[in-house]
MOPAC internal coordinates of N, CA, C and O (Angstrom, degrees):
PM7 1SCF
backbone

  N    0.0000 0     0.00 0     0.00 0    0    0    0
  C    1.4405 1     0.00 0     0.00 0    1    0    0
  C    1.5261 1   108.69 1     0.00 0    2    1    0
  O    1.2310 1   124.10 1   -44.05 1    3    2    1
  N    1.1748 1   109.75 1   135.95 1    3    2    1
  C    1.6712 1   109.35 1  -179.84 1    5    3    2
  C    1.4493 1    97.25 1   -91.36 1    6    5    3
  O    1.2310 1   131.63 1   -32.50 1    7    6    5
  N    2.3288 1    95.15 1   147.50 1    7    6    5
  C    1.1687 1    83.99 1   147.70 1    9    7    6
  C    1.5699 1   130.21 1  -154.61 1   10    9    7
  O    1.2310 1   107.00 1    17.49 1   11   10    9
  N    0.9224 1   141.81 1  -162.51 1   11   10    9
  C    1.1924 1   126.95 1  -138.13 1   13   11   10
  C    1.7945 1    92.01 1   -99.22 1   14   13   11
  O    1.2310 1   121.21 1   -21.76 1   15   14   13
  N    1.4562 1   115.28 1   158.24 1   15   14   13
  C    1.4306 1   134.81 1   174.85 1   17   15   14
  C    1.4809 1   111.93 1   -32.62 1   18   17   15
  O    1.2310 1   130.30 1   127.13 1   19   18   17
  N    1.5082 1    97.73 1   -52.87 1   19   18   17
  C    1.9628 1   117.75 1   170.55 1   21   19   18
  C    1.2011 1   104.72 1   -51.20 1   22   21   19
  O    1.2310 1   109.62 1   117.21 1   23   22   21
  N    1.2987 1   137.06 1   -62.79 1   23   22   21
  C    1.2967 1   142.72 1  -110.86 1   25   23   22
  C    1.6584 1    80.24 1  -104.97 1   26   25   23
  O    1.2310 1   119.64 1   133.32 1   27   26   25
  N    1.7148 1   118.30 1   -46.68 1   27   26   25
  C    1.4054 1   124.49 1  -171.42 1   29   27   26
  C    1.9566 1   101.61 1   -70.94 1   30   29   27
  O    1.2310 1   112.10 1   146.79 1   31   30   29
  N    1.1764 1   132.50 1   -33.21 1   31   30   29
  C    1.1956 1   126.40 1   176.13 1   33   31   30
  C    1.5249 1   124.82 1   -65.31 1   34   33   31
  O    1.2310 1   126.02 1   132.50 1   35   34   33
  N    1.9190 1   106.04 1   -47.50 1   35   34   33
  C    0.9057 1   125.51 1   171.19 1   37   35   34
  C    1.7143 1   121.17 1   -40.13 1   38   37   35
  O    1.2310 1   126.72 1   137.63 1   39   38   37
  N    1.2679 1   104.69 1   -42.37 1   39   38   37
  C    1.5088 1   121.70 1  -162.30 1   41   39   38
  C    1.2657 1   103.39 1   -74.40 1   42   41   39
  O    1.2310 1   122.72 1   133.74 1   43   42   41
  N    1.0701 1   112.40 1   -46.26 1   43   42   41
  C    2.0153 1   150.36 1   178.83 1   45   43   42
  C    1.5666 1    79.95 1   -34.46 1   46   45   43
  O    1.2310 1   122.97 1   104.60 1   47   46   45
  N    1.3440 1   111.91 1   -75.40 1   47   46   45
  C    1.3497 1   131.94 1  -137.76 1   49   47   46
  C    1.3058 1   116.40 1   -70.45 1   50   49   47
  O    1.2310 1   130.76 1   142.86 1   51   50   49
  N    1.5503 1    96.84 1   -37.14 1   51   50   49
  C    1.7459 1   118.56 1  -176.89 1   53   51   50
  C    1.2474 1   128.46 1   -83.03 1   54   53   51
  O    1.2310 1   127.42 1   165.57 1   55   54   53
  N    1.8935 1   103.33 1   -14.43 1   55   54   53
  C    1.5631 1   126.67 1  -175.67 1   57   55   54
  C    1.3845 1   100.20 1    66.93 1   58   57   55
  O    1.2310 1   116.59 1  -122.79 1   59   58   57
  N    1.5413 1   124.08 1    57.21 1   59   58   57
  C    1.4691 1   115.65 1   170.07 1   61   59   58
  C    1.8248 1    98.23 1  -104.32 1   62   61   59
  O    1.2310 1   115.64 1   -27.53 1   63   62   61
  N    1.0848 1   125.88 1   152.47 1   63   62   61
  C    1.3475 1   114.36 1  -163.45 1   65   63   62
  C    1.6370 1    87.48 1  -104.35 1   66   65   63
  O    1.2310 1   123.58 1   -16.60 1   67   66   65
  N    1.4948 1   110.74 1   163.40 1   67   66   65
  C    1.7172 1    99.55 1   161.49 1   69   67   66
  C    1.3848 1   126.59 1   -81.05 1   70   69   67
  O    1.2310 1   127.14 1  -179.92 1   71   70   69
  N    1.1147 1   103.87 1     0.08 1   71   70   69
  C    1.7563 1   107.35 1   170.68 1   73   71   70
  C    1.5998 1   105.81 1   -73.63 1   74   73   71
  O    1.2310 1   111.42 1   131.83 1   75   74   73
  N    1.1705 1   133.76 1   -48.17 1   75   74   73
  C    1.0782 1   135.66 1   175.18 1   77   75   74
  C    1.8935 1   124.80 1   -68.00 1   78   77   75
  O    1.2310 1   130.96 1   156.65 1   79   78   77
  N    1.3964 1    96.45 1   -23.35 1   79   78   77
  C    1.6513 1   106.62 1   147.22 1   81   79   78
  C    1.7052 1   125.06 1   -64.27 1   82   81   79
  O    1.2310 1   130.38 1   130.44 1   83   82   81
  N    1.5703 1    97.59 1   -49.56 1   83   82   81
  C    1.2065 1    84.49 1   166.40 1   85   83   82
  C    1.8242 1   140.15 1   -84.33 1   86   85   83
  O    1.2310 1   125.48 1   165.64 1   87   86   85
  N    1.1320 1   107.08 1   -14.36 1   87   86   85
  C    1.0392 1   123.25 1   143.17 1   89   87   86
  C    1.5910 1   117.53 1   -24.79 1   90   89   87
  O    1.2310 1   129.53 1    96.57 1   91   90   89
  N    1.3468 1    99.24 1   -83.43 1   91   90   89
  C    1.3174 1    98.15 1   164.62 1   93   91   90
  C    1.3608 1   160.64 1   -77.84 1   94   93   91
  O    1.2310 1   130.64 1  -166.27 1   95   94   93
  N    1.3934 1    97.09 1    13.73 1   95   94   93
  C    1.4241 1   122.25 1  -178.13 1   97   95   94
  C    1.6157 1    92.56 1   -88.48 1   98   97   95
  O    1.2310 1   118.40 1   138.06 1   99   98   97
  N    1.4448 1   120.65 1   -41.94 1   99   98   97
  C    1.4768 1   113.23 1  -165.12 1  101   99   98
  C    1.9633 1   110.79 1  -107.57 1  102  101   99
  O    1.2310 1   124.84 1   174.31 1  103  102  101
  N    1.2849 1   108.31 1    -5.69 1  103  102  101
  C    1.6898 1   111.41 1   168.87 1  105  103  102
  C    1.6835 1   105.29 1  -110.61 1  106  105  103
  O    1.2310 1   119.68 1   158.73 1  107  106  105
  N    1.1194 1   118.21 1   -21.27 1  107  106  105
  C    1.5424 1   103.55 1  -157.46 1  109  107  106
  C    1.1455 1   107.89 1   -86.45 1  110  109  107
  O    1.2310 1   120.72 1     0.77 1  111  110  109
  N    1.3737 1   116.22 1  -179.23 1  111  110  109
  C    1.4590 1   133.13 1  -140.53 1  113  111  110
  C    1.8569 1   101.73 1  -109.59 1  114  113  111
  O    1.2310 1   104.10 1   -61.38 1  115  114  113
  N    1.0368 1   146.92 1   118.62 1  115  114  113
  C    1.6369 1   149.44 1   166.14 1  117  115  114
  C    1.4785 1   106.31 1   -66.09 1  118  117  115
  O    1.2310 1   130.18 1   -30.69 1  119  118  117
  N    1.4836 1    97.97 1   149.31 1  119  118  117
  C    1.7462 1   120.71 1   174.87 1  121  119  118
  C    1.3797 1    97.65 1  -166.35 1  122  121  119
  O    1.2310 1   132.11 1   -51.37 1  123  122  121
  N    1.3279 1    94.22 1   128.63 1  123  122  121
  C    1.6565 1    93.91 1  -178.23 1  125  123  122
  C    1.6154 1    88.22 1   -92.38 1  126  125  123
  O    1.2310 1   126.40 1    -5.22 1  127  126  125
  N    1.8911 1   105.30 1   174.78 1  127  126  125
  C    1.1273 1   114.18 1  -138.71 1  129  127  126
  C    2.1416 1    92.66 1  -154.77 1  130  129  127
  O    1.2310 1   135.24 1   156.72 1  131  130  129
  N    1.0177 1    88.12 1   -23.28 1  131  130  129
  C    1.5929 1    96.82 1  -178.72 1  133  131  130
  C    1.6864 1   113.10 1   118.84 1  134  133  131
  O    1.2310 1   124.67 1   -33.28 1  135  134  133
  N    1.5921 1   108.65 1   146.72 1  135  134  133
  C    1.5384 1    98.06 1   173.48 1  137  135  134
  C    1.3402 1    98.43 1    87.70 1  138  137  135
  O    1.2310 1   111.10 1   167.65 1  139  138  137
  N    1.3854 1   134.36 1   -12.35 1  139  138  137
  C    2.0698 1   113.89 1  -153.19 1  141  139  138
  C    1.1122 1    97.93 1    95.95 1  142  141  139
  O    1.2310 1   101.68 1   132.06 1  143  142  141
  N    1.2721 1   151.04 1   -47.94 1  143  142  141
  C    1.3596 1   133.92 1  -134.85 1  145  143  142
  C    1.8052 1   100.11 1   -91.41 1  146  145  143
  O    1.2310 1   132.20 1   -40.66 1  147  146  145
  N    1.0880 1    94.05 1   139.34 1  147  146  145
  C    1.4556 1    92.58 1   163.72 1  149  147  146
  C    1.5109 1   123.84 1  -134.69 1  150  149  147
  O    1.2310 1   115.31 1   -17.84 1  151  150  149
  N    1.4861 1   126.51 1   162.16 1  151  150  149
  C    1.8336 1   145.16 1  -151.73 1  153  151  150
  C    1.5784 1    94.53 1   -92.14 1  154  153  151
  O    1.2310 1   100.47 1  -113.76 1  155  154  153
  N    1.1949 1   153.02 1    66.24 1  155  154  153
  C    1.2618 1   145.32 1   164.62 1  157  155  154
  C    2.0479 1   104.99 1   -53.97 1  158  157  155
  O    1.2310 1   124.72 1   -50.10 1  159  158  157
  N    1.4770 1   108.55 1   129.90 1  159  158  157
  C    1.0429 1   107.68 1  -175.89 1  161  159  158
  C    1.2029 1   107.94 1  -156.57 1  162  161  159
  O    1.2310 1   107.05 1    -3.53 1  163  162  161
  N    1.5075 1   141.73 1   176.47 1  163  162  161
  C    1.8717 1   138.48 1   169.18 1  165  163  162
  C    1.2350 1   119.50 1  -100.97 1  166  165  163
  O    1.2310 1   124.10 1   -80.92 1  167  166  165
  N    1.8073 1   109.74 1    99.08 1  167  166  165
  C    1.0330 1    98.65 1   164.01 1  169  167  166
  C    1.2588 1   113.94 1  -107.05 1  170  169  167
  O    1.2310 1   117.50 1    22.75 1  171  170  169
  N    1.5755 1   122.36 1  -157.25 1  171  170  169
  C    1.2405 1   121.98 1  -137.79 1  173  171  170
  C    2.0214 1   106.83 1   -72.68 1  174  173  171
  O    1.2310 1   130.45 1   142.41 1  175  174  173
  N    1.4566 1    97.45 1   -37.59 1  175  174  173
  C    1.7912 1    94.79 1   164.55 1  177  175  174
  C    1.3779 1   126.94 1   -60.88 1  178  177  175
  O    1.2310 1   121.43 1   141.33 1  179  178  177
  N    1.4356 1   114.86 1   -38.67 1  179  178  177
  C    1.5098 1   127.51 1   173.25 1  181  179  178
  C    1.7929 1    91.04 1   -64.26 1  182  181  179
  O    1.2310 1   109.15 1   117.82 1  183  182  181
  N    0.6543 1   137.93 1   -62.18 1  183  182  181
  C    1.6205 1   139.25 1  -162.27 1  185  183  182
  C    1.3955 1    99.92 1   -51.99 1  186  185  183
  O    1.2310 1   121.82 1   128.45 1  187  186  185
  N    1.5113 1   114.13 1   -51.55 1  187  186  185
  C    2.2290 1   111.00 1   169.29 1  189  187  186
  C    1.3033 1   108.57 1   -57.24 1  190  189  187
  O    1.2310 1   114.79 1   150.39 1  191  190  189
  N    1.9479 1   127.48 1   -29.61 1  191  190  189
  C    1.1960 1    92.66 1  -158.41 1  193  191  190
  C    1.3501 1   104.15 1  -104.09 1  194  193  191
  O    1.2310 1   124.92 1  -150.76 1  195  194  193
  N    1.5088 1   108.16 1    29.24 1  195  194  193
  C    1.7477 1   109.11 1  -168.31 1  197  195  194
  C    1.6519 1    89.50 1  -113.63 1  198  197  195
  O    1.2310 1   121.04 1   155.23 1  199  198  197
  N    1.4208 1   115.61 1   -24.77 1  199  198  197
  C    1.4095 1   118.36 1   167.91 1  201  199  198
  C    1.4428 1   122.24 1   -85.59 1  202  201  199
  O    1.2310 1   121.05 1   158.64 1  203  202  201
  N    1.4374 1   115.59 1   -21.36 1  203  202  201
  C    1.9313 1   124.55 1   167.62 1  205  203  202
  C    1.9138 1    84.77 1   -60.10 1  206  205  203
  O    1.2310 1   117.50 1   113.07 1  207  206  205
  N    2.0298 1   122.37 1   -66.93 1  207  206  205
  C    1.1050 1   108.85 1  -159.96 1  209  207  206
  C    1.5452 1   133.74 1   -62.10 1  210  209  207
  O    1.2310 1   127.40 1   161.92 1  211  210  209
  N    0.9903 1   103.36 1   -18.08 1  211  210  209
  C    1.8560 1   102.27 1  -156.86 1  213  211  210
  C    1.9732 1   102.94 1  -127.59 1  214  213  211
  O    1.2310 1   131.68 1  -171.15 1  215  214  213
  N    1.5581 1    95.06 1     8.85 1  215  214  213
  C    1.4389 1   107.71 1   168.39 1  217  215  214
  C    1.5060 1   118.77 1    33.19 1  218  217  215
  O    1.2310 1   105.48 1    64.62 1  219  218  217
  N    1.1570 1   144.51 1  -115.38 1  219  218  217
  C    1.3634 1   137.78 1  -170.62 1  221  219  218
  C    1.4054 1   119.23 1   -66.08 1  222  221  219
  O    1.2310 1   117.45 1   166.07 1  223  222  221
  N    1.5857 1   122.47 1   -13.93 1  223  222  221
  C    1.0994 1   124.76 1  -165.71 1  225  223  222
  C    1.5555 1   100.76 1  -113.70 1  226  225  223
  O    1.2310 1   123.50 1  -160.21 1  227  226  225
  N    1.6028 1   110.89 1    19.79 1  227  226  225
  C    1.7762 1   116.50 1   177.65 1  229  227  226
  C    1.8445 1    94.05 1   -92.21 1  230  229  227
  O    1.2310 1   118.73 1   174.49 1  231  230  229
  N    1.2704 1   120.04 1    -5.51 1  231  230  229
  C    1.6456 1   119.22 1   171.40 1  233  231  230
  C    1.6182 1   103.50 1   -87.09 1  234  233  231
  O    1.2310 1   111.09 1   174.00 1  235  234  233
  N    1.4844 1   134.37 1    -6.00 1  235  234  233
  C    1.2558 1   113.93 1   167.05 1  237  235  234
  C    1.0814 1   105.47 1  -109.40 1  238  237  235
  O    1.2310 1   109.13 1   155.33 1  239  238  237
  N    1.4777 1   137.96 1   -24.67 1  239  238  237
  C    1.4726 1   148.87 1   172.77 1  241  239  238
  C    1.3460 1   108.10 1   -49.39 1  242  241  239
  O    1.2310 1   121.19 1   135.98 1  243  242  241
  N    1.0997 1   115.33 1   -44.02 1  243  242  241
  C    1.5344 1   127.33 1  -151.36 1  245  243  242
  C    2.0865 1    99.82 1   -75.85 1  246  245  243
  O    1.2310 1   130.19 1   141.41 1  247  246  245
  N    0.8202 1    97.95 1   -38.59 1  247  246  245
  C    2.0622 1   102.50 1  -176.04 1  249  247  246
  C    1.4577 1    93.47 1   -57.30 1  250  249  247
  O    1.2310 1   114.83 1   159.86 1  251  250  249
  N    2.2304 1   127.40 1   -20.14 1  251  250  249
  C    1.3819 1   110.17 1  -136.21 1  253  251  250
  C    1.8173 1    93.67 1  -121.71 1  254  253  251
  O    1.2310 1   129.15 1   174.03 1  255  254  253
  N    1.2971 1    99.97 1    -5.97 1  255  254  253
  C    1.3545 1   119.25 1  -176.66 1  257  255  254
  C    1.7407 1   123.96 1   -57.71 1  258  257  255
  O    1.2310 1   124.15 1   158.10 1  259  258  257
  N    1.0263 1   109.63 1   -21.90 1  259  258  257
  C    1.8506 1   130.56 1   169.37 1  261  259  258
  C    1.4927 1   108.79 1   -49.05 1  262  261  259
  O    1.2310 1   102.61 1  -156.42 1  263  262  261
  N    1.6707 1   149.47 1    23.58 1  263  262  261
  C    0.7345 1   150.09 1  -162.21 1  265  263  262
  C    1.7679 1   103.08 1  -127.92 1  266  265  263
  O    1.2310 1   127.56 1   -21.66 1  267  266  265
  N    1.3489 1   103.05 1   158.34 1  267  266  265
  C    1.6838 1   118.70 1   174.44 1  269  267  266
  C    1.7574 1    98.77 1  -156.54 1  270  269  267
  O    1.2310 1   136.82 1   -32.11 1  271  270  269
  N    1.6567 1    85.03 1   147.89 1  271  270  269
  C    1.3999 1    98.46 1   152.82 1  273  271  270
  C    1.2363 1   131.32 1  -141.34 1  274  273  271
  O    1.2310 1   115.44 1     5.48 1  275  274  273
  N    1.2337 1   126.25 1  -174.52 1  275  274  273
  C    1.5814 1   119.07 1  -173.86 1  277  275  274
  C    1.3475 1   113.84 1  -135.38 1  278  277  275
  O    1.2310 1   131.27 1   -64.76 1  279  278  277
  N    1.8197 1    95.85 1   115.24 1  279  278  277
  C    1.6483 1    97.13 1  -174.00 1  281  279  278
  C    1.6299 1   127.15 1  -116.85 1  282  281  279
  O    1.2310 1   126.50 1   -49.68 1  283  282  281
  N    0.8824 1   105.12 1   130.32 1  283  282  281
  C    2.0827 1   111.37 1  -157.40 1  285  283  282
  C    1.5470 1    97.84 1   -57.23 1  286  285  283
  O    1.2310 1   135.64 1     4.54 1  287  286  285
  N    0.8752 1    87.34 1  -175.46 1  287  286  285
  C    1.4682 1   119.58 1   177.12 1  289  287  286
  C    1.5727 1   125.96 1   -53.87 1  290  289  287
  O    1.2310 1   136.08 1   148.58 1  291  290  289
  N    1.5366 1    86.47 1   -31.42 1  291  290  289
  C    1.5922 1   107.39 1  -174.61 1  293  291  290
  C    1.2159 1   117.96 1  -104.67 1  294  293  291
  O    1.2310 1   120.06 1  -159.60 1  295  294  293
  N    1.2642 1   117.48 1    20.40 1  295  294  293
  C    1.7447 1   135.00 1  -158.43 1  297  295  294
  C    1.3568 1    97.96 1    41.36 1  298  297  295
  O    1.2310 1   107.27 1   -74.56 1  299  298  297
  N    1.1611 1   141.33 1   105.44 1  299  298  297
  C    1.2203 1   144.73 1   163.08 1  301  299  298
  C    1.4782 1   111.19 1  -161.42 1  302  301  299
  O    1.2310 1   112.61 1   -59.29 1  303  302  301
  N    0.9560 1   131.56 1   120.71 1  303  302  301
  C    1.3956 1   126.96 1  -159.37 1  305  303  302
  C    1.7539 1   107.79 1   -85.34 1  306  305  303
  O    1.2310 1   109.93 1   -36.26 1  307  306  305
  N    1.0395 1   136.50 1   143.74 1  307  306  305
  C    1.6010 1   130.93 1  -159.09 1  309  307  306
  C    1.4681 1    95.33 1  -127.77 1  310  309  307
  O    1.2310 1   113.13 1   146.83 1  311  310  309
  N    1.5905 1   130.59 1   -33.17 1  311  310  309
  C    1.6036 1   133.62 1   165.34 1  313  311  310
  C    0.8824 1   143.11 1  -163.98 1  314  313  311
  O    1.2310 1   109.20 1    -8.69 1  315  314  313
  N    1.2608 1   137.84 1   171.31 1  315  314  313
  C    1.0953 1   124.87 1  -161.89 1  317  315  314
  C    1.6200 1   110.91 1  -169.28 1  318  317  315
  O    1.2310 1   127.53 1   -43.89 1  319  318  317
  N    1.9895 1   103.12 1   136.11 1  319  318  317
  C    1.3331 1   110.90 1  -163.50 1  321  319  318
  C    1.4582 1   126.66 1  -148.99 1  322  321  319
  O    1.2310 1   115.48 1    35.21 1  323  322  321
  N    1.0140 1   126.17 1  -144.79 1  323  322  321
  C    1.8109 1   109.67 1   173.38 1  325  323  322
  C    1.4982 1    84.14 1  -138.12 1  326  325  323
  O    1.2310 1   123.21 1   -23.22 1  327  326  325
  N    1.6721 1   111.45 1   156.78 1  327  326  325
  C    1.2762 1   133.88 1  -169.30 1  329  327  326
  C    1.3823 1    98.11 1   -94.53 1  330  329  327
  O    1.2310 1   140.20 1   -45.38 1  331  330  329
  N    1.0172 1    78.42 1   134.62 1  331  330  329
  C    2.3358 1    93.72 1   177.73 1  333  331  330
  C    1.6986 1   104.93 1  -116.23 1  334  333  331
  O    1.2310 1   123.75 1   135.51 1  335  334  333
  N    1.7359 1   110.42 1   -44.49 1  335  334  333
  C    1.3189 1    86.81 1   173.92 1  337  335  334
  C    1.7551 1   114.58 1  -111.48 1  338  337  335
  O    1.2310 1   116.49 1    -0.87 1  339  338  337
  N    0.8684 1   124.28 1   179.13 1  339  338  337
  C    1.5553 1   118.18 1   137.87 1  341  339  338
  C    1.0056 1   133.04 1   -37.45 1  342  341  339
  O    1.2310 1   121.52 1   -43.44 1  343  342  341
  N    1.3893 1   114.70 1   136.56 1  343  342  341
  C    1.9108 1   124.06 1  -157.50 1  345  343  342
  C    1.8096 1    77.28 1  -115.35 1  346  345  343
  O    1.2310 1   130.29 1   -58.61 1  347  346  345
  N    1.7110 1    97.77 1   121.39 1  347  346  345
  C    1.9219 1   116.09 1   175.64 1  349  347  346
  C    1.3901 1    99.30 1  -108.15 1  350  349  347
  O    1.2310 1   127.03 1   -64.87 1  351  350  349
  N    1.3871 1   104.08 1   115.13 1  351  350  349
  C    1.3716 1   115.11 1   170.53 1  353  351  350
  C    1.2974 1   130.50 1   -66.02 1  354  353  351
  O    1.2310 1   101.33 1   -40.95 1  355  354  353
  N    1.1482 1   151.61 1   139.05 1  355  354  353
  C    1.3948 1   143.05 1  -175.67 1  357  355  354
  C    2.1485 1    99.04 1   -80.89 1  358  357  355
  O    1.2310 1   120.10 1   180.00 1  359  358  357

């Protein structure tokens, strides 16, 4: 998934690694957000299937998992950050 200049600084900045992007590009959970874009983030099913994948090493993953990002319309990811509050589902 590409992503945008922002999205690559942002990450830089926040210490999100890209393993944990990708991670979540292929377990995490969708919420749209407005525009197309939608909040990919870990919730509690994405959290089993990141611990079904990477098996013994889902006990160091797991402290790093507090992250979301937001991807347009065009699959392209625009940012990316760590969760402060609770994500309320509709």
């Amino acid at each position: 998934m590409k992503m945008s200049e922002h999205a690559r600084i942002r990450s830089q900045q926040r210490a999100i690694p890209p393993i944990l992007i990708d991670l979540l590009m292929q377990f995490g959970a969708c919420e749209a957000v407005g525009k197309g874009a939608t909040k990919m983030y870990f919730d509690k099913a994405a959290r089993k299937r990141v611990k079904a994948y990477a098996g013994p090493l889902a006990g160091l993953l797991n402290e790093h998992l507090d992250v979301y990002a937001v991807v347009s319309a065009e699959s392209q990811i625009i940012t990316t950050a760590h969760l402060t509050e609770r994500v309320n589902r509709h």
